[in-house]
C-alpha positions in Angstrom: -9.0 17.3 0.7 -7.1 20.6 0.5 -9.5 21.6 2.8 -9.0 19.7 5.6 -6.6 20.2 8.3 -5.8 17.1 10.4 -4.2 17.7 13.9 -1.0 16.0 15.3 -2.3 12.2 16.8 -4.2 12.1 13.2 -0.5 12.7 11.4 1.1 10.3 13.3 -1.3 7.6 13.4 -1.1 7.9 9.1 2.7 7.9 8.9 2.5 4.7 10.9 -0.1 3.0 9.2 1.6 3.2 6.3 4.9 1.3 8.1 2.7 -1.0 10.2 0.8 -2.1 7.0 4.0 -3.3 5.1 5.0 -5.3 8.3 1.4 -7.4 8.2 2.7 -8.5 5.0 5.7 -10.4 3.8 8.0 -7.6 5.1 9.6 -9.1 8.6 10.4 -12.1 6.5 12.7 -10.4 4.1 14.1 -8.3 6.9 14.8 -11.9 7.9 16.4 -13.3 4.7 18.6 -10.4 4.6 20.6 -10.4 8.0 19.1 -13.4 9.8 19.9 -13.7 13.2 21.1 -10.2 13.0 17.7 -8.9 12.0 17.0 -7.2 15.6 20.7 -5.6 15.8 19.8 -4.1 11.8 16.6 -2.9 12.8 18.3 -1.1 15.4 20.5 0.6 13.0 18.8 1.5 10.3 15.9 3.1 13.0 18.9 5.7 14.2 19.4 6.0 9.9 15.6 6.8 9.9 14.9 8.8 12.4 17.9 11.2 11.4 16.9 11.1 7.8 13.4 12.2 8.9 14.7 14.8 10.9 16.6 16.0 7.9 13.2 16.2 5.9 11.6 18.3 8.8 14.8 20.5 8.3 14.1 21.1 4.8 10.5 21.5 5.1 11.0 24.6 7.5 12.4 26.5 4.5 9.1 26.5 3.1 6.1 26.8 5.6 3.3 25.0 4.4 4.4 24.0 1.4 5.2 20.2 0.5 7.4 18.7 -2.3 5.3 19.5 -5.4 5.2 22.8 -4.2 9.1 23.0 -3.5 9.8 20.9 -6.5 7.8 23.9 -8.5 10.0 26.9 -6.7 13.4 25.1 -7.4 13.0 23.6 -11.0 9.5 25.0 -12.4 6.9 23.3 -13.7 8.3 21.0 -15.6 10.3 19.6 -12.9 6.6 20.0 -10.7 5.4 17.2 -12.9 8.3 14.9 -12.9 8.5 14.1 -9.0 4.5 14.3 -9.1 4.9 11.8 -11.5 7.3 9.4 -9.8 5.8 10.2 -6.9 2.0 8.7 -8.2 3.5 5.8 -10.0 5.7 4.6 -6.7 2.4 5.1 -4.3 -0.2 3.6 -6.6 2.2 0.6 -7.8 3.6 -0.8 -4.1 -0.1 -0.1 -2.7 -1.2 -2.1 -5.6 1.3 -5.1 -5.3 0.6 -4.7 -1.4 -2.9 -5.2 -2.1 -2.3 -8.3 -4.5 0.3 -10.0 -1.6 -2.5 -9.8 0.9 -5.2 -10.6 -0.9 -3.1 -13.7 -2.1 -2.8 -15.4 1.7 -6.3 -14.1 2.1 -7.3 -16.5 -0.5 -4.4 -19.5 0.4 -6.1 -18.9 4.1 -9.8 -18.9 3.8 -11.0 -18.7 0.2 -9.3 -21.3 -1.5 -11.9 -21.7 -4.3 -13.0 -18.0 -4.8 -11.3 -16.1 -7.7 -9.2 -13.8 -5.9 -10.5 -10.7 -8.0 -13.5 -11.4 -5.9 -11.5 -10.6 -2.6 -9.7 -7.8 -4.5 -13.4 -6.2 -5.8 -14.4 -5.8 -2.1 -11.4 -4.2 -0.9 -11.9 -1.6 -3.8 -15.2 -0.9 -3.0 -14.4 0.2 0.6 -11.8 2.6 -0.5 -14.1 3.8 -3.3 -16.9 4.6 -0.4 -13.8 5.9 2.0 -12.5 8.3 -0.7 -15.7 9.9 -1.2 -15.7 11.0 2.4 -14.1 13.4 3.5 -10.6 13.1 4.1 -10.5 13.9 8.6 -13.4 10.9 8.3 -11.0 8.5 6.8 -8.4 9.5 9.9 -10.4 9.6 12.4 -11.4 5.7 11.8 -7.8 5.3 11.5 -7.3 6.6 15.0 -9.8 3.5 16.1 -8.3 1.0 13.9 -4.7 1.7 14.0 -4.6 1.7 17.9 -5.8 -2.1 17.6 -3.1 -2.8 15.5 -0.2 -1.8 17.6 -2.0 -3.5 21.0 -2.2 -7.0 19.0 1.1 -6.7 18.3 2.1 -6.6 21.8 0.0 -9.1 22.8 1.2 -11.0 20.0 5.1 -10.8 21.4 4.1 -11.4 25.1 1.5 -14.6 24.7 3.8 -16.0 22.9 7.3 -15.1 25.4 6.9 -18.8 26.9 7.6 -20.5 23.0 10.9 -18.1 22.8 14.4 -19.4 22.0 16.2 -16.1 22.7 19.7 -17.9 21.5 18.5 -18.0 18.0 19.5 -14.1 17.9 23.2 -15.7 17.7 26.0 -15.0 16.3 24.4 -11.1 16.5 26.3 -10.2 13.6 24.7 -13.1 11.4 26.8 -13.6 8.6 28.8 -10.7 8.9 29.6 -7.0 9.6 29.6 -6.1 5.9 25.8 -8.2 5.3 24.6 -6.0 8.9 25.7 -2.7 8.2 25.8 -2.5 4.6 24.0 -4.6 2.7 21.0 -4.1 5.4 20.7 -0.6 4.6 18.0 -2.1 2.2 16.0 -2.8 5.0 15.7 0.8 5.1 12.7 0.2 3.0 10.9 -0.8 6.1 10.5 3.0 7.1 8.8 4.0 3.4 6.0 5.9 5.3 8.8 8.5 5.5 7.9 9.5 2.1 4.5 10.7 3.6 6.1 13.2 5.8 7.0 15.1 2.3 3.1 15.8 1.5 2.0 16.5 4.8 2.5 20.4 6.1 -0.4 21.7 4.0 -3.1 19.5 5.4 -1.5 20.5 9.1 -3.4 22.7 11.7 -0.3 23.1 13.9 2.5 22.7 10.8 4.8 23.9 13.8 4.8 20.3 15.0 6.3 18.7 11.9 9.1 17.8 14.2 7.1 15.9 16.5 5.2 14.2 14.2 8.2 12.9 12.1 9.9 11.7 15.3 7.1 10.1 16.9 5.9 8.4 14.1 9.5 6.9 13.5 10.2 5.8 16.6 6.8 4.3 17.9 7.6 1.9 14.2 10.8 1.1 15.0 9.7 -0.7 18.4 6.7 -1.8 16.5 9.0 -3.5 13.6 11.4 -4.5 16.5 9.0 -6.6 18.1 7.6 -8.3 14.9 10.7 -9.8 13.6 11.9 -10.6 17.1 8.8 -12.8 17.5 9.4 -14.3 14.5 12.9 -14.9 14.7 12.5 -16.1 19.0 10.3 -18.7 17.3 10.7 -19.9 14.2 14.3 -21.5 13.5 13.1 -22.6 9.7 11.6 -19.1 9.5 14.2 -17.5 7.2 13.3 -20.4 4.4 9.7 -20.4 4.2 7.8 -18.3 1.6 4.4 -17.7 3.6 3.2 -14.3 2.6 2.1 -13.5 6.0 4.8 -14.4 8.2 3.0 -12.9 11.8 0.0 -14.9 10.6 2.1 -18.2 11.9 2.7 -16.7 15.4 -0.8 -16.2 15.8 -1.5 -19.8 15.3 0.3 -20.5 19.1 -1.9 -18.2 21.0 -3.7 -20.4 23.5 -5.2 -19.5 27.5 -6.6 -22.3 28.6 -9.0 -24.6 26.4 -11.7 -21.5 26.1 -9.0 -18.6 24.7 -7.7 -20.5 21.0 -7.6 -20.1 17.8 -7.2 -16.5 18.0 -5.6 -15.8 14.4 -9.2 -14.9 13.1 -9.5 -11.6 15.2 -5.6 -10.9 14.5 -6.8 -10.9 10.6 -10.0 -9.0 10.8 -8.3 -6.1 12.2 -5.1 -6.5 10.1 -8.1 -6.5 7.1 -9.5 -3.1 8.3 -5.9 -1.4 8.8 -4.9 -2.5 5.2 -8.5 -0.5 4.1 -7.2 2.4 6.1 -3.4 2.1 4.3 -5.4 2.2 0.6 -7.6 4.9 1.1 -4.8 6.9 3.1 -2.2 6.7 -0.3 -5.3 6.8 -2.9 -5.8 10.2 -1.4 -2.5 11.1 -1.8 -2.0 10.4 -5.0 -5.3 11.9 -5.7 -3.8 15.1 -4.0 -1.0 15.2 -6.0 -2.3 14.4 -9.2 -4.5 17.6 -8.3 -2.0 20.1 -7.8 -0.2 18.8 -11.2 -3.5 19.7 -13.5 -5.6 22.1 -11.5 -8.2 20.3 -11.1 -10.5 21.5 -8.2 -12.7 18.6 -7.6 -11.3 14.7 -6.4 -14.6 13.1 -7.6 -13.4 12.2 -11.4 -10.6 10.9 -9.7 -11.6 8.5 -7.1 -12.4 5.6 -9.1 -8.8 6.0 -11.2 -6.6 7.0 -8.2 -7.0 3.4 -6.5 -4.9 0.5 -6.4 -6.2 -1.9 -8.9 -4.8 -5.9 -9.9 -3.7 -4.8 -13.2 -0.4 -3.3 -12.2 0.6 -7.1 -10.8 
């Protein structure tokens, strides 16, 4: 993986997957829960918050040309310090992929499998990131250009096939239930934009680290619209929205697409490519954390490390 040097699209399309691939998941509903009919006015918010914290990570990252936060962490605080952030940092990627993995899996099985063990479902998802790891790591990115792509054009269609079922007065009052609950407590939705933790690994594996700026910028801002127009959908049209507990909130929208009596029931493709970006998502932080985990021991080769460095049920 060291080896590889992935160009500018590649970098952005992975800092968004990892952001797009929370919102497929329970994510727009506790944006939701938190400010309610304020949800779109947060969002707004706390996308200016992101885009300027990124900005401040690009900053720091110029100090030290194609180096990323082990490597800094190693300069400022030695090795010992190295091994602490590569530790925290391993242990926060592997765990919320893992719980991630379990939470969609989980309406997988509520959905469509009702009666298969979901360790089954679970099993197959393994064995795709297993297969991805062993590939090289511009293969893995370069089917994430094709899938990713999909991802973002569903959602649009998603918020426009379903424009006639909107009741834009449910984004009132636009300070839900309060200024304090918008601009403060919301900072939690902050969370949304956890991809930005990506952009601290990236400039070695960059051909043109010169763009950093870009990449950060772009990547923020194309999720912000992206995470704007997911919980707006929901919260146009779903008034009981905020108390349900489905796992996959966009999953219900789906359920209203209709053209005519030939175009329904379109929720099926909506989930097979939601299926292949979440197998993109793994495989991009299993390689990470591979990657780190690399630079903490020395190891030269990822191959003893592909089966371990996975998400796996056990940490649910």
């Amino acid at each position: 993986m060291t080896k590889s040097k992935i160009g500018t699209l590649e970098s952005i399309m992975l800092i968004l997957t990892i952001i797009v691939t929370h919102t497929i998941s329970s994510l727009p509903r506790e944006i939701l829960v938190l400010t309610k009919s304020a949800s779109i006015l947060n969002l707004i918010y706390i996308s200016i918050l992101a885009i300027m914290i990124s900005y401040l990570i690009v900053k720091l990252l110029n100090n030290f040309p194609g180096s990323d936060l082990i490597d800094i962490a190693q300069y400022l605080g030695g090795k010992v310090f190295k091994n602490i952030i590569g530790i925290i940092f391993i242990f926060f990627f592997l765990v919320s992929s893992s719980i991630l993995l379990r939470n969609f899996c989980e309406s997988l099985k509520i959905l469509y499998y009702p009666m298969t063990n979901i360790l089954f479902i679970i099993a197959m998802f393994i064995i795709a990131i297993c297969t991805a790891n062993r590939l090289d790591f511009n293969a893995s990115l370069k089917t994430n250009l094709l899938i990713l792509p999909l991802v973002l054009v569903s959602m649009l269609f998603l918020f426009f096939a379903n424009m006639n079922k909107f009741v834009p007065e449910r984004m009132f009052p636009i300070f839900g239930d309060g200024l304090f609950n918008t601009f403060v407590l919301g900072l939690g939705n902050l969370a949304s934009f956890g991809g930005i933790a990506f952009l601290y690994f990236l400039p070695p594996f960059l051909k043109q680290p010169e763009k950093m700026k870009k990449i950060a910028l772009v990547s923020i801002g194309i999720s912000a619209i992206y995470l704007i127009l997911c919980v707006s959908t929901l919260l146009f049209m779903f008034s009981f929205f905020i108390e349900t507990n489905e796992i996959t909130p966009l999953y219900n929208a789906t359920r209203y697409i209709e053209f005519g009596s030939f175009f329904q029931r379109l929720e099926a493709v909506f989930l097979l490519i939601w299926i292949l970006a979440f197998a993109c998502y793994i495989s991009i932080v299993s390689k990470f954390a591979m990657n780190i985990f690399k630079k903490l021991t020395n190891i030269e080769t990822k191959k003893p490390l592909i089966d371990i460095f996975r998400p796996s049920d056990s940490w649910n």
